[in-house]
N, C-alpha and C positions, 0 to 999 in steps of 0.2 A: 205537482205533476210528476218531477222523479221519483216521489214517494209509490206514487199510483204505477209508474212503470218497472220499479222494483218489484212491486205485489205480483205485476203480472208475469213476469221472468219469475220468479220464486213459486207461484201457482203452477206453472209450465212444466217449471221442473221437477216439481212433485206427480205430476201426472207422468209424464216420462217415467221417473223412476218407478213407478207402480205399475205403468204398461211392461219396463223391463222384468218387472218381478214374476208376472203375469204370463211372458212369454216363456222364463222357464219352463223344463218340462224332463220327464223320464221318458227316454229314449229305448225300445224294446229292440234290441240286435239279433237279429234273429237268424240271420245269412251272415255268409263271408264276405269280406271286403273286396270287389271286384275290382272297382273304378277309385283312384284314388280322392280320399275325401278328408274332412278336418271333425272332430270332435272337440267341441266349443266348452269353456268351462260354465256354460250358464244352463248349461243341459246334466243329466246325470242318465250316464249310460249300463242300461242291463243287460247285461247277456244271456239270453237264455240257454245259451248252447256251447258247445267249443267253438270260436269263431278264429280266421285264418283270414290275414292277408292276402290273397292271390297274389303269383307274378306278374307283374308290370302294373302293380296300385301299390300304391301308401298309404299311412291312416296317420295321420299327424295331430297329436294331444295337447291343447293347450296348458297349460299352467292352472293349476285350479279343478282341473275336470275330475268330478269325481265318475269311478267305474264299476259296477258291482255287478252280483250275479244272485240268484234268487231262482237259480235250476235246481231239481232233487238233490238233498243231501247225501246220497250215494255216488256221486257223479264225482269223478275226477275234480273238473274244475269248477264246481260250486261252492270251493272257497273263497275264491278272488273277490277282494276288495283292493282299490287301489286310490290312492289320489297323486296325479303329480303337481307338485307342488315346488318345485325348481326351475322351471323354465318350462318351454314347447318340447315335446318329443316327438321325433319321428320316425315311423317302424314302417318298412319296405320289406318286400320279397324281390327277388333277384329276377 
């Protein structure tokens, strides 16, 4: 019987862990940051554009997040790649 209750806690969590893998996703930024929000590390965030904080929002970066951009190579900020990977950051307009 605890055999069988292992299997199924073990079963469980292999589906979970595949539902999490699942929900990843590439996030397309494509406006400024109005309202303040969180960029999660199980996302990967692209920028299409210059994107900007507003005043009175935050954008706060988990640990792990990766961020890139994959706008025209002529473009100012079409080289940004970034990952942080020391802790949460968080970037605010005044």
């Amino acid at each position: 019987m605890k055999q069988r209750a292992k299997q199924g806690v073990m079963a469980a969590l292999a589906v979970l862990a595949a539902n999490q893998a699942a929900q990843a996703s590439e996030v397309f930024v494509t406006a400024d940051i109005s309202t303040s929000t969180t960029w999660t590390s199980d996302n990967t965030y692209n920028l299409q554009q210059q994107i900007y904080v507003l005043p009175g929002a935050s954008l706060t970066i988990e640990a792990g997040t990766k961020i890139i951009s994959t706008t025209d190579p002529s473009s100012a900020s079409s080289s940004l790649s970034t990952s942080v990977s020391d802790g949460s950051r968080s970037l605010s307009s005044p």
